[in-house]
C-alpha positions in Angstrom: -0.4 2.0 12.9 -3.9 3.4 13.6 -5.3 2.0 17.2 -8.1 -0.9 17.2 -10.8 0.6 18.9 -12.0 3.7 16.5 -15.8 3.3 16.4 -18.7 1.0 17.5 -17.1 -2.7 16.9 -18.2 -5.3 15.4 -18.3 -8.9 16.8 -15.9 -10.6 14.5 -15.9 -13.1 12.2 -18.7 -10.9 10.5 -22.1 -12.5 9.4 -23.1 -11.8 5.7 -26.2 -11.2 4.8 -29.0 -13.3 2.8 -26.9 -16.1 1.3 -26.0 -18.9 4.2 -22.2 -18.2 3.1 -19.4 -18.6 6.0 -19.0 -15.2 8.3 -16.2 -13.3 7.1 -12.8 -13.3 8.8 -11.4 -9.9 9.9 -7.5 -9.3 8.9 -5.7 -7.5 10.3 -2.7 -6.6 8.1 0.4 -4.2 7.6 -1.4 -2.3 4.6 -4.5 -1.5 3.6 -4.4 -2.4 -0.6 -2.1 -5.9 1.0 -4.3 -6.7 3.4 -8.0 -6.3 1.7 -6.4 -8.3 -1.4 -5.1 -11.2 1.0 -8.5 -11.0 3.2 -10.7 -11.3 -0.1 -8.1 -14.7 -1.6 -7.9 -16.0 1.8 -11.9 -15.4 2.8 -12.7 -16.7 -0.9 -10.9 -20.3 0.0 -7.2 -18.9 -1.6 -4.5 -19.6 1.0 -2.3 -16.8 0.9 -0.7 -14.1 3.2 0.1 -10.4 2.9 3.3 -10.7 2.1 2.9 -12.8 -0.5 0.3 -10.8 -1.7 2.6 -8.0 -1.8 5.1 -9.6 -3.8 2.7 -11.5 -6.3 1.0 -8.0 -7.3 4.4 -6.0 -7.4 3.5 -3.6 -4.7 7.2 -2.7 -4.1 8.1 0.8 -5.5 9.1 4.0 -5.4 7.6 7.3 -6.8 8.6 11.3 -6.2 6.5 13.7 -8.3 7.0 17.2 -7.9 4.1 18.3 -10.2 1.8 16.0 -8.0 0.7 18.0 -4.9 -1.5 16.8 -2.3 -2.2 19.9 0.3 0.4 21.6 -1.8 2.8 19.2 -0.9 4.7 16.8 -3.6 3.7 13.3 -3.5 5.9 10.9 -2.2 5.5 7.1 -2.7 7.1 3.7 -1.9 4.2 1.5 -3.4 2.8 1.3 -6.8 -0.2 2.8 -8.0 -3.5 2.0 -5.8 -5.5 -0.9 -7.2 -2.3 -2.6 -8.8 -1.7 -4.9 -6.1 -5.7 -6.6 -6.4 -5.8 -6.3 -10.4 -1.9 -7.8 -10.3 -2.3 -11.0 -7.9 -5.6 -12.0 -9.4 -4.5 -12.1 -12.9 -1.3 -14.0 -12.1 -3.0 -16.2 -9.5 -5.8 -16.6 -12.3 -8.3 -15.0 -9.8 -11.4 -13.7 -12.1 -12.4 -10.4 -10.2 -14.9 -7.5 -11.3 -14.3 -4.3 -10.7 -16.4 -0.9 -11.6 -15.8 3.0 -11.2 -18.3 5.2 -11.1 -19.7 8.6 -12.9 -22.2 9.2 -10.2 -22.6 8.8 -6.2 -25.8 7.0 -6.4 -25.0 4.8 -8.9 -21.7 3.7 -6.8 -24.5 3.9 -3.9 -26.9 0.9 -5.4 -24.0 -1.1 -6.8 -22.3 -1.3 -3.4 -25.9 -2.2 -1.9 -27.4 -4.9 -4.2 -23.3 -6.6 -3.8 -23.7 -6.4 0.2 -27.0 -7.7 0.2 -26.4 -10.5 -1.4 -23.3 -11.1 1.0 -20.6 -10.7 -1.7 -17.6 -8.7 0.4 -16.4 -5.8 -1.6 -13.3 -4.2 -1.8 -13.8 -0.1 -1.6 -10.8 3.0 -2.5 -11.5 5.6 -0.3 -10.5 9.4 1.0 -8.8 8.6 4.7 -10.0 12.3 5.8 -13.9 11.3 5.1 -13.8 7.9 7.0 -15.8 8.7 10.2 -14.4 5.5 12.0 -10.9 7.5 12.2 -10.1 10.0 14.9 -9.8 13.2 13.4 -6.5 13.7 14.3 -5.7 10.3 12.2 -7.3 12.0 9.2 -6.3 13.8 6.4 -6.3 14.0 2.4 -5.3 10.6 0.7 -7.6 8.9 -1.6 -5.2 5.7 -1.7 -7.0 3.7 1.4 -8.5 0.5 0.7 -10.7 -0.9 3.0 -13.6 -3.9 2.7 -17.4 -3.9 3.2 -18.7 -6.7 4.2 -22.6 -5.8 5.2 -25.1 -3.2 6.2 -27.2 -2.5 9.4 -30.1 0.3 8.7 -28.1 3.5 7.3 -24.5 1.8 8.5 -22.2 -0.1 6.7 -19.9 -3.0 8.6 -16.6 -2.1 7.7 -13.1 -4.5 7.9 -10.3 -2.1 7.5 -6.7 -4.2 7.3 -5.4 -1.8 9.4 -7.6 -2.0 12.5 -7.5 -4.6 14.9 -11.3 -5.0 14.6 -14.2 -4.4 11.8 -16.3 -1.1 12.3 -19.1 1.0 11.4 -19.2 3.6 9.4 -22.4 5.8 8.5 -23.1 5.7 4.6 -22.8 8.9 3.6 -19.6 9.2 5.1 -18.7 6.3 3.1 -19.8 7.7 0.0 -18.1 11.0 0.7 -14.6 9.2 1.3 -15.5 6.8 -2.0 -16.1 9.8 -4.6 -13.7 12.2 -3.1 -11.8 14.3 -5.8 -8.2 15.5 -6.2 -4.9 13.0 -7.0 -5.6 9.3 -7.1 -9.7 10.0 -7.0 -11.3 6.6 -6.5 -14.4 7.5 -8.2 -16.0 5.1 -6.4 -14.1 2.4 -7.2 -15.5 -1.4 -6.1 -13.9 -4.9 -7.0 -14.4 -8.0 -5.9 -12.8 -12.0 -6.6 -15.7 -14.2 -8.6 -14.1 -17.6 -9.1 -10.4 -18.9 -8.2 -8.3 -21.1 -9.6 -7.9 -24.9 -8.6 -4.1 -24.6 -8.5 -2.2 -21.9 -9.4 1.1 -21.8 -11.1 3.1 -20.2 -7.9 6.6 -20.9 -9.8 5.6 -18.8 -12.7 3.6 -16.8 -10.8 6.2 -15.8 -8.8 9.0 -15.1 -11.2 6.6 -13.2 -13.2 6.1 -11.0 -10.3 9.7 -10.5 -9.5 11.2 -9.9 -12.9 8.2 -6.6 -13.1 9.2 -5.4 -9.7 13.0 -5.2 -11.2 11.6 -3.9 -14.2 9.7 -1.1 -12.4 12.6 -0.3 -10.1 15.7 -0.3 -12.4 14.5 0.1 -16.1 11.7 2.6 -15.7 12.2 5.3 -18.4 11.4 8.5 -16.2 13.6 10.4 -14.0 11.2 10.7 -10.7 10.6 6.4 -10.4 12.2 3.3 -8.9 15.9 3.8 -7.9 16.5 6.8 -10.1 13.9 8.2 -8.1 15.2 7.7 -5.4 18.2 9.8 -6.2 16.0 12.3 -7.9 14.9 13.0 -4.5 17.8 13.3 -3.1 18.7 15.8 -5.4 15.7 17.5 -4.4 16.1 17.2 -0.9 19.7 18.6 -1.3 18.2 22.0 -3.2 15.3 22.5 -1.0 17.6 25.0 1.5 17.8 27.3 -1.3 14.8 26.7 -3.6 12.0 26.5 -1.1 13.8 29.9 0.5 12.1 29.0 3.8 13.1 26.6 6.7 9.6 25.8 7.7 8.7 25.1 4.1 11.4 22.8 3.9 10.7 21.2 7.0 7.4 21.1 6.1 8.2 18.8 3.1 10.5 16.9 4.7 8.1 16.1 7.0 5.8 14.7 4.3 8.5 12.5 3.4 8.7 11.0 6.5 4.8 10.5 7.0 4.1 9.0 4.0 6.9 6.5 4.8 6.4 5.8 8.1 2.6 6.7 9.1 0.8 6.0 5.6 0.3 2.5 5.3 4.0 0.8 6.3 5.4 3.4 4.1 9.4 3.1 3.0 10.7 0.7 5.3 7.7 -1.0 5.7 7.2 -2.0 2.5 11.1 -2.8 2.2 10.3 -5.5 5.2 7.4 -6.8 3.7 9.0 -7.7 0.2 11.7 -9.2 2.0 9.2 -11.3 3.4 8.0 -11.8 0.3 11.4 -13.2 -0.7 12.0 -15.1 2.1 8.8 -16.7 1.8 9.5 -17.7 -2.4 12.6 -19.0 -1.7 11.6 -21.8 0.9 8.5 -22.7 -1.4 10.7 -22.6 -4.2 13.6 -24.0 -3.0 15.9 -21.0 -4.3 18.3 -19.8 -2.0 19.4 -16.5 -4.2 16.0 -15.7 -3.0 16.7 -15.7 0.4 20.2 -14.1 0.1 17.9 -11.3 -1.7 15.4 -10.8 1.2 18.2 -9.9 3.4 19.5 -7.2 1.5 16.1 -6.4 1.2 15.9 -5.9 4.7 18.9 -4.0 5.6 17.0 -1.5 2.3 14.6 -1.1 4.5 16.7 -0.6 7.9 18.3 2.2 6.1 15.1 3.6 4.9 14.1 3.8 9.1 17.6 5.2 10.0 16.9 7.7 6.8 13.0 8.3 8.9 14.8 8.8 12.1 17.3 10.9 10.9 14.8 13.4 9.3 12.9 13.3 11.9 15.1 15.5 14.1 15.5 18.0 11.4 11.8 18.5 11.4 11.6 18.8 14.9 15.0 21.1 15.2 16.8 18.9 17.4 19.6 17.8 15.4 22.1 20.4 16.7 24.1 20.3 13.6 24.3 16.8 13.4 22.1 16.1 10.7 21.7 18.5 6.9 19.9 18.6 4.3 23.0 17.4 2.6 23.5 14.4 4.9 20.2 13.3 4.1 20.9 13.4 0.5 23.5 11.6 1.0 21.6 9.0 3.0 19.2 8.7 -0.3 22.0 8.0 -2.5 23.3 5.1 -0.6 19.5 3.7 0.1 19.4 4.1 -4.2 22.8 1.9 -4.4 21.6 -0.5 -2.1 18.1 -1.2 -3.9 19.9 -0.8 -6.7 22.1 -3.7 -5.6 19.4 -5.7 -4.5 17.2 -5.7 -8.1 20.2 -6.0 -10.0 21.0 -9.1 -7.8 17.2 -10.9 -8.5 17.1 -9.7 -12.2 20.1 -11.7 -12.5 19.0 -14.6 -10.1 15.2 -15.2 -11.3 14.3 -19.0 -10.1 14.0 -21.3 -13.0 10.6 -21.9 -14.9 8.4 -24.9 -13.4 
């Protein structure tokens, strides 16, 4: 988790500008696509949490691509693809958002102004390494973070990122740098924001709509690199890496990746796995389901397994597993983390709650 105090502050709740709206309420969250999502809803009159913003949008996932390289390292995910979670939720919630990308910086530029001025909070993709409000040591290249703009101040924007403790400042043309940065995932200067909500949502159909696509996307996705086979593709990988990276700090190096993106990016592997199960947990009180419930906790030992698999790694990386841990018993370790999310989707594909 990043620390709270990055840049200047910003009194919280945060004013808006020019319309006599309520101040804006800062949330702090668990992840930054989660947490703008549930601060836009909840802010907009929707009461409704992260985790059950999560699970609503289907942010539970896993994705290994080889041929995707960020640095010159393979991508490594354990969330869907950025923007998913918003564009999900709303639809199913029956949320009418708007949402524009942009071909040029200064048209992403006015677009961001004239919606700030006229105190309409905006939710912003960004480039991590270009957000000044981060220590440089807490930067690098990812153009997955969300974050949420909520006014101006001369050439400074007031920012509420999810995952500090407290809004910010950041300068504008840091902003736009971060916003049209290019490479994998490039935001091109993607902005959305929630326009009306419903008066009451469908949260029975919502939510078994939600689940039956995260077991979709996790057991019956047709490539070899996503959801559980994944999983067990990168174990295979992991397994080979001795050999076909021919280096030790190479294959440190991307084991190392692994573990960052699941533990430092966002909530990452584990994270994730805690937050669906709180999902879960959540659905099956307000439903009244307990296969639900049953299902968060093997959701959550997923994700205890996913932390042992973090810790474990981590002292190859670092060289201090004196034999104890291999490439091969890490492998291993994915196989049985595949088998137990396997087990888990299997178990709520086959135990959806009833239709309302």
């Amino acid at each position: 988790m990043m620390p709270a105090q990055l840049a200047p502050a910003v009194e919280a709740p945060l004013p808006l500008s020019g319309t006599g709206r309520r101040p804006f309420q800062h949330l702090h969250a668990a992840h930054c696509e989660s947490g703008v999502t549930a601060a836009l809803l909840s802010n907009g009159g929707l009461a409704i949490d992260e985790p059950m913003v999560f699970g609503i949008g289907s942010g539970i996932f896993f994705f290994h691509a080889p041929f995707i390289k960020v640095m010159g390292i393979p991508l490594t995910s354990y969330r869907t693809y950025p923007f998913t979670i918003f564009r999900k939720t709303c639809r199913r919630l029956g949320v009418r958002y708007r949402s524009r990308r942009f071909f040029s910086r200064s048209g992403g530029e006015a677009a961001l102004h004239e919606l700030v001025d006229q105190g309409i909070p905006v939710g912003l993709q960004a480039n991590m390494f270009w957000l000044s409000y981060f220590p440089r040591e807490f930067r690098f290249q990812f153009n997955g973070h969300n974050l949420l703009v909520v006014g101006r101040s001369g050439s400074d924007y007031m920012v509420s990122d999810p995952v500090l403790e407290a809004p910010v400042t950041c300068p504008a043309a840091s902003l736009t740098r971060a916003r049209f940065a290019r490479g994998p995932l490039s935001p091109r200067g993607l902005l959305y924001y929630p326009v009306s909500f419903p008066e009451a949502p469908d949260m029975a159909g919502t939510i078994r709509t939600a689940i039956r696509d995260s077991c979709r996307a996790m057991l019956r996705t047709p490539v070899p690199f996503a959801g559980v086979r994944g999983i067990r593709y990168l174990g295979r990988q992991v397994r080979r890496w001795p050999e076909t990276l021919r280096s030790p700090d190479r294959s440190r190096l991307y084991l190392a990746n692994i573990v960052r993106m699941q533990e430092e990016v966002g909530t990452g592997g584990g994270g994730f796995r805690f937050m669906y199960a709180a999902f879960l947990q959540k659905a099956g009180e307000l439903l009244r389901h307990e296969p639900l419930k049953r299902a968060s906790e093997m959701m959550t030992e997923a994700g205890d397994a996913w932390r042992r698999f973090a810790e474990a790694a981590a002292l190859v990386v670092k060289e201090r597993h004196e034999g104890r841990v291999t490439f091969d018993s890490l492998a291993d370790m994915l196989d049985g983390i595949a088998e137990r999310e396997r087990q888990v989707f299997g178990y709520l594909a086959a135990h959806l709650p009833d239709r309302a």
